[in-house]
C-alpha positions, 0 to 999 in steps of 0.5 A: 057263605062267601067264596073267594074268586077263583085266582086266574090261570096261564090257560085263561089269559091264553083264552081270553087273548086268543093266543097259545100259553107258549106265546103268553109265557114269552109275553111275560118273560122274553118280550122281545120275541114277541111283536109288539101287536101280540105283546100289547094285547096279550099284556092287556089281557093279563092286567084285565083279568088280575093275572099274576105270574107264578114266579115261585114255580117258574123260579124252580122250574128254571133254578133261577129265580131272576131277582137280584139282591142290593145292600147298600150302607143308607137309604137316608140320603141321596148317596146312593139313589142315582147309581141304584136308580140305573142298576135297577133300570138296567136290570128291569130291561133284562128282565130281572127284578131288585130286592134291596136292603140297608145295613146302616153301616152295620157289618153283622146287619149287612152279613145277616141281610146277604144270607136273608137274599141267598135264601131267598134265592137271589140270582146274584149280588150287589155289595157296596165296597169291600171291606167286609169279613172274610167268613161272608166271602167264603160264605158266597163262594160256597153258595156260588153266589155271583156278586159285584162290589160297587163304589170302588174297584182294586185291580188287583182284587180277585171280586168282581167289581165296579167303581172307582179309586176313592183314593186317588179321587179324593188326592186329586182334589186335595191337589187342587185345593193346597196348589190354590194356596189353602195351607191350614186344612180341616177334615171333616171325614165319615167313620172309617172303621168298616167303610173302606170308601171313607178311610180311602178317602181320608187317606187321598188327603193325607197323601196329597198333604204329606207330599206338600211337605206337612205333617198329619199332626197338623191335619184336624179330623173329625170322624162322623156319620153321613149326615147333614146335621153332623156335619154342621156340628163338626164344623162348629168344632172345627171353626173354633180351633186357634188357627181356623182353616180357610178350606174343610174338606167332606168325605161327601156331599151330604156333610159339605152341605151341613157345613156351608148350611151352619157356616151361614147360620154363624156369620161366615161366608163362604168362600171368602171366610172359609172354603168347603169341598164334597165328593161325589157331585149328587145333585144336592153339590149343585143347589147349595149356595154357594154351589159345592166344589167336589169329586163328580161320581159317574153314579148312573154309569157306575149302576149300569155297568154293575147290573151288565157284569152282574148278569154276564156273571150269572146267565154266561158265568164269565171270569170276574172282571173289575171295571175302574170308572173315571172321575173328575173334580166339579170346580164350584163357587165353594172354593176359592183360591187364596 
């Protein structure tokens, strides 16, 4: 008859490393406290004997289960790797692990998915921007759920959040492109509806061309998902209009590079024929050719400093902060002036 090995016990580990359990559990838990010599082999003895950790039972001896939950809108492209990259870093050094989920733009996807984390006993939050029902935000008030939005920040908001002002962003670099003498502008944007970050955006560029005396009804955009393939397709739209921009500014990165990509593939030079802007300078704005015009993002501070006010939020129950990050136009051969 077979017989499972027995799974290996606190106690054991103890014995074998010839420390105390006090000592293993703080080796496990609270690194710090432990000299590097007593963590090094009480460490080897844990990998050696296969020991896992009952994360359950600690989890409802302390209430706090040190997992936090992120919801980020897509996993298909880079938009979000490097700032999650350094939140889960950040996290990991204080001894939290991430579980993460996307909701593919989906509002009701991304609602499910928060109450599928509180469940299963999320410490804590990670939401990407604001625009979300306000049955959710009742909903995590009244589980007392502490959460951080990311990826844009409103001072005047009573959630916490880490970010920037897309909307100003994205102004900025419109500034830049129609002072360089760019008069007939396209857009390609990404779908505004339930993306606030997108519709900001957008609304940064009608700003900035409202200000230099035109009217939006001169203004072509074209809404699309964040993909590479989409936006090629929206410049082979665009490029046939009568009068062909000389600048099509992107919601993102992701759709300038299916723009410069299918500009090429048409015969058209960028920037002699047509200039092209991003926005937020992920490391595919440096490799395209011609290098990519855009809004630099600081992604890594923006993922540290969200995993730090998350965690002030659930272990010292501070006041929500809002944390509103600068931004800075990469100026890059995509763009030229005219």
């Amino acid at each position: 008859m077979h017989v499972s090995p027995r799974i290996p016990t606190l106690d054991d580990v103890a014995n074998a490393a010839g420390v105390s359990t006090a000592t293993v559990s703080r080796c496990l838990n609270e690194k710090q406290k432990v000299s590097p010599k007593t963590l090094a082999k009480v460490m080897e003895t844990v990998e050696s004997l296969g020991y896992t950790p009952n994360f359950n039972a600690r989890a409802m001896a302390a209430k706090q289960s040190h997992t936090i939950g992120a919801i980020i809108p897509t996993m298909e492209n880079a938009i979000f790797a490097r700032g999650l990259q350094a939140f889960q870093e950040t996290l990991l050094e204080k001894g939290y692990n991430l579980l993460v989920s996307s909701s593919a733009y989906q509002p009701k996807l991304e609602a499910q998915q928060i109450r599928e984390l509180v469940a299963r006993g999320a410490d804590g939050l990670l939401l990407i921007g604001y625009e979300r029902s306000e049955a959710v935000y009742e909903y995590l008030a009244r589980r007392d759920v502490p959460t951080v939005l990311a990826w844009a920040s409103k001072s005047d908001s009573e959630h916490a959040s880490v970010g920037f002002d897309n909307r100003a962003a994205m102004r900025l670099l419109a500034d830049k492109v129609i002072d360089m003498g760019h008069k007939q502008i396209a857009v390609i944007s990404g779908i505004i509806d339930g993306n606030d970050r997108a519709a900001e955006r957008l609304a940064g560029i009608q700003d900035s061309w409202r200000a230099h005396g035109f009217h939006l009804n001169d203004l072509p955009i074209i809404q699309t998902p964040y993909e590479i393939e989409n936006g090629a397709t929206a410049f082979e739209q665009l490029i046939q209009a009568d009068v062909k921009p000389t600048v099509i500014m992107c919601g993102n990165d992701v759709l300038a590079a299916g723009v410069i990509s299918k500009a090429r593939d048409l015969g058209f030079n960028v920037p002699n024929d047509v200039s092209v802007t991003g926005f937020d300078d992920i490391e595919l704005a440096k490799h395209v050719f011609p290098p990519l015009t855009t809004v630099h993002v600081p992604h890594r501070q923006m993922g540290r400093v969200a995993a730090e006010s998350l965690i002030d939020l659930i272990e010292n129950r501070v006041e929500k902060v809002s944390h509103q990050l600068d931004v800075s136009v990469e100026m890059r051969a995509s763009l030229q002036r005219i």
